[in-house]
C-alpha positions, 0 to 999 in steps of 0.5 A: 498548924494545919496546912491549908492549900493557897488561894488562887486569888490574893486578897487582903483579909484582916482580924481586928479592930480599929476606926472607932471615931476617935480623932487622933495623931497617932496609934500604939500596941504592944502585940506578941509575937506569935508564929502563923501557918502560910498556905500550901501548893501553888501561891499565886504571890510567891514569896511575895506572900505575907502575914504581918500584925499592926499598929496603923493611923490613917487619915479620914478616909482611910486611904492613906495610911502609916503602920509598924509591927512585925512581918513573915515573907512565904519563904521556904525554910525561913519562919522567921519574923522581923519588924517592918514598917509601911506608909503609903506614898505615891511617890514610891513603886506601887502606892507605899513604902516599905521598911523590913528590917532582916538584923532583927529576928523576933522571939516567939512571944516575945512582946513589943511595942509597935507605935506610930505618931505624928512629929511636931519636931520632924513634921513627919509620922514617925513608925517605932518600934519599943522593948522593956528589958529589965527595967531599961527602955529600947527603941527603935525608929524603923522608918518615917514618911517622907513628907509632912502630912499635915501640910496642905500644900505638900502634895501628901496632905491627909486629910483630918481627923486621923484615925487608929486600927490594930490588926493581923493581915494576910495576902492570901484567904489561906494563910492564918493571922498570927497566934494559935488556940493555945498561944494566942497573939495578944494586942495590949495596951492598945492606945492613941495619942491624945489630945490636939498637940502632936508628939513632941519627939521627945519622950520615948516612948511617947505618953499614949493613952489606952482605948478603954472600951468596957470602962471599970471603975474610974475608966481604967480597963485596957482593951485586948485583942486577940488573934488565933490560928483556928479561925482563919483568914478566909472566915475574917471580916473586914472592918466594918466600911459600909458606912465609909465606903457609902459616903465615898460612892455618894461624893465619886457619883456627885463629881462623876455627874460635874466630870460628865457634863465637862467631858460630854463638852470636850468630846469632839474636840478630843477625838482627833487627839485621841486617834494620833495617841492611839496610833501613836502608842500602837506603833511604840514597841515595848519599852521594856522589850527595848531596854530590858530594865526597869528603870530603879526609883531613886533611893531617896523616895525611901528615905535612905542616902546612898554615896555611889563609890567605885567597888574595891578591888579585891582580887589577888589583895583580898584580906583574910576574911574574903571568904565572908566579904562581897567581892563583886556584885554578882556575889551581893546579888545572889546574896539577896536573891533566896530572900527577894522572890525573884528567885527560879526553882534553878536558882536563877533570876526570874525571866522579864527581871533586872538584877543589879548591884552598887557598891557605895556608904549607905546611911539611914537617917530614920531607922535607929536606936533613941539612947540617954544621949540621943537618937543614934541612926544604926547605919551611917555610911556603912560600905554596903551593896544596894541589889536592885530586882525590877522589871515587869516579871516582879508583879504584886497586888499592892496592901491596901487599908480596909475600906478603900472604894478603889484599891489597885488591882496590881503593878509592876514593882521592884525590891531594893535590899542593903548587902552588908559588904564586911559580912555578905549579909542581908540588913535591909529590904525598901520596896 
């Protein structure tokens, strides 16, 4: 594909379609996986820089969010794809949670189901990720959310109805989508899940039904989408939200009035407080000039356990295949170095970034396999390294669905990666 020189400025920029006011639990597509041309020279996201295409349910006012599909990281070398999932949450680093999963490398044109629905069995949206191989169904639960959306007094409530969208996104305007002219990257099937009753955890995959925008004889027709490389990101549009994002202005106008005539009352009586704030965070040194770490999320905001445990000593009495064992932490952290982004031209570490590694079982109760004998969780106490890369030299402009009135312009983050300890390899990525 042609090369096409990055965009100094990272924006969020989509390809597809969704949000039709259809009131629904959940979204489906089975999309094909198709390769996409990053951008050259300076970008500005580093290997931060993505290009994904998804399957999403949103709530009403499309600012929370939960999706799966399948993800391609700006790194050299490595044109590979992997599912991934992604919900909003703001008990995670910058807004959302996302799952990658590096032990699943996607053929080009394979084609997959990416489906996300609300659980009546576990109250959580459920992201999955589906295969037909001879006749015999795979799937694959990558992540769920770590609340139950539905519960008004949660703290996480998403408000009703939800709403569907199916599309390529890109960080940077010179990125493409997936898919070329010639092999172009099919959304099929593309359905929601009907009705007013919830999934019931039990059918794999669940019954959903197929948008059916040009109606045939009986309603039977399929909607397809179809992204290509000869359009690229830049000459995208963005779902159309003009109608959204005006009812949202017309309400943060109404409350901004109430707050001003509230504020205008409080005034006085703050500016005393104020001036002791001001003084008081002026004299404050930098914190992280202090500690020289940002101070990891705990791991439970991913959803995931993690049983701390005193690394083994594998010296003089290493066993036969040390040669492919993590043997000390420095070794689980260059292992998940090349793939976090945080990686200098040198090889070292980025400066302002915090490299850390834990030794202990770790254990995914979400991402697994759903077999004839049930739901089988793919890693259950595996011996494994979390590598920790944090701090304010880690900076990224948060995804945000389309339409949001107030997206974040950027935080501090951090990547949080699962080191297999038997082989030295990259499982997992939550970030």
């Amino acid at each position: 594909m042609p090369a096409v020189p990055c965009n100094s400025t990272p924006k969020d920029v989509f390809d597809g379609a969704g949000n039709q006011q259809i009131d629904t639990w959940g979204a489906s597509a089975w999309i094909v996986t198709r390769d996409a041309g990053l951008c050259t020279g300076i970008d500005p996201l580093g290997f931060h820089d993505f290009i994904v295409a998804w399957s999403m349910v949103t709530n009403y006012w499309v600012d929370k969010y939960a999706q799966a599909g399948y993800l391609k990281y700006q790194l050299p070398g490595d044109d590979t794809w992997h599912p991934y999932s992604e919900y909003s949450d703001v008990g995670c680093q910058y807004g959302y949670c996302r799952t990658v999963d590096f032990t699943v490398p996607l053929a080009q044109g394979s084609n997959t189901q990416y489906w996300v629905v609300y659980s009546s069995d576990s109250h959580k949206i459920e992201m999955w990720y589906s295969t037909l191989t001879d006749g015999q169904w795979y799937n694959h639960r990558i992540d769920w959310t770590s609340f139950d959306p539905t519960d008004p007094n949660g703290g996480h409530y998403w408000q009703g109805p939800w709403y569907e969208q199916y599309a390529g996104e890109t960080r940077n305007p010179g990125n493409d989508v997936p898919g070329s002219a010639s092999y172009k990257a099919s959304f099929t099937s593309v359905a929601i899940w009907p009705g007013s009753t919830p999934w019931n955890g039990e059918d794999f995959p669940p019954p959903f039904a197929n948008i059916d925008d040009y109606p045939g004889a009986g309603g039977a027709a399929n909607r397809t989408l179809l992204l290509w490389q000869q359009y690229r990101a830049q000459h995208f549009q963005h779902l159309d939200r003009r109608r959204l994002q005006m009812t949202v202005r017309q309400d943060v106008a109404r409350k901004s009035l109430i707050a001003l005539a509230s504020v205008a009352l409080l005034a006085a009586a703050s500016v005393a407080f104020l001036s002791q704030s001001r003084a008081a965070k002026k004299a404050r040194t930098d914190w992280y000039a202090i500690s020289k770490k940002y101070r990891p999320a705990p791991l439970r905001l991913y959803g995931v356990k993690f049983k701390r445990e005193p690394a083994p000593d594998r010296g003089k009495a290493a066993r036969a295949d040390a040669s492919e064992t993590v043997t000390s932490p420095n070794q689980a952290i260059s292992a998940a170095l090349p793939v976090s982004g945080t990686q200098t031209a040198q090889g070292t570490v980025l400066q302002n970034v915090s490299a850390t590694a834990q030794y202990g079982l770790f254990s995914d109760p979400a991402m697994g396999e759903q077999t004839s004998a049930g739901f089988k969780a793919s890693f259950v106490n595996l011996p494994s390294w979390i590598v920790t890369f944090s701090g304010p030299g880690i900076s990224l402009a948060p995804i945000v669905p389309s339409g949001d009135p107030h997206p974040p312009t950027g935080m501090h983050s951090e990547e949080n990666f699962v080191v297999d300890d038997a082989t030295g390899k990259v499982l997992l990525e939550f970030d």
